[in-house]
N, C-alpha and C positions, 0 to 999 in steps of 0.2 A: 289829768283832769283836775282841775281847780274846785275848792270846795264852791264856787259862786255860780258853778256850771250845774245844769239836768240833765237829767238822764231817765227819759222815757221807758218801761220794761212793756215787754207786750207777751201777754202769753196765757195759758189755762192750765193749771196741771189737771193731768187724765181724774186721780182720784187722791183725796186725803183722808185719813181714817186715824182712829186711836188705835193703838194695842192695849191687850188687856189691860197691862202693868203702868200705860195713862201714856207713853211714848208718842209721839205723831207720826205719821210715815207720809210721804209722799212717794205715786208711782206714777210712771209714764210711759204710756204705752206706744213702741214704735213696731212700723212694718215695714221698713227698708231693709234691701236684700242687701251683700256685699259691703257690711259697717268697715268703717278704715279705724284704724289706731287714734287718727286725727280726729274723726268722728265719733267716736268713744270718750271722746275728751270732752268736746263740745255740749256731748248729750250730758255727763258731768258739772261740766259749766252751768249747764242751763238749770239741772236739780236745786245745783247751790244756791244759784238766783231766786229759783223759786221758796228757797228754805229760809233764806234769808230776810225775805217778801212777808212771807208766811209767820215767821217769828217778830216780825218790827208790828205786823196787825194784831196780831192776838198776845205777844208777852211771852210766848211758848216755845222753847226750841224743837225744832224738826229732829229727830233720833236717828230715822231711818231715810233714804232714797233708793226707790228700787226702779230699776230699768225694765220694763218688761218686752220680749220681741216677742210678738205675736206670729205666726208661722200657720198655715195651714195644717200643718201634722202636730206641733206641739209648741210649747212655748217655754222661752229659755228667759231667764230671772238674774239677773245683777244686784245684788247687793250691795249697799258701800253706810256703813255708820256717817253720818253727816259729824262737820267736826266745826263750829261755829268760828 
């Protein structure tokens, strides 16, 4: 991509919030069954973007991105420290 080029992003994160300690977090909540390695990536991908989105409007770095899969019995949490 050439710096003269656009690049459209399109998207909503589920939920942003502070932590106590002042930190941002983003989470995003999925419910697909059978995630692949490739798809783990992508969900990944897409935090970054949104963190990076998120820091260029407000001046603030994103700390956190959390994965959330939503399950009818329970719900499993991915972590990952955001690294600008």
């Amino acid at each position: 991509m050439s710096p003269d080029e656009t690049i459209v992003v399109e998207g909503i994160a589920d939920l942003v919030y502070r932590e106590d300690d002042g930190d941002l977090v983003i989470v995003d909540y999925k419910t697909d069954v059978g995630v692949t390695g490739e798809t783990l990536e992508a969900y990944w991908t897409q935090l970054s973007v949104y963190a990076d989105l998120l820091a260029r409007a407000t001046g603030e770095q994103v700390s956190v991105v959390n994965l959330v899969f939503a399950r009818p019995w329970a719900a499993h949490i991915m972590r990952r420290r955001n690294t600008p």
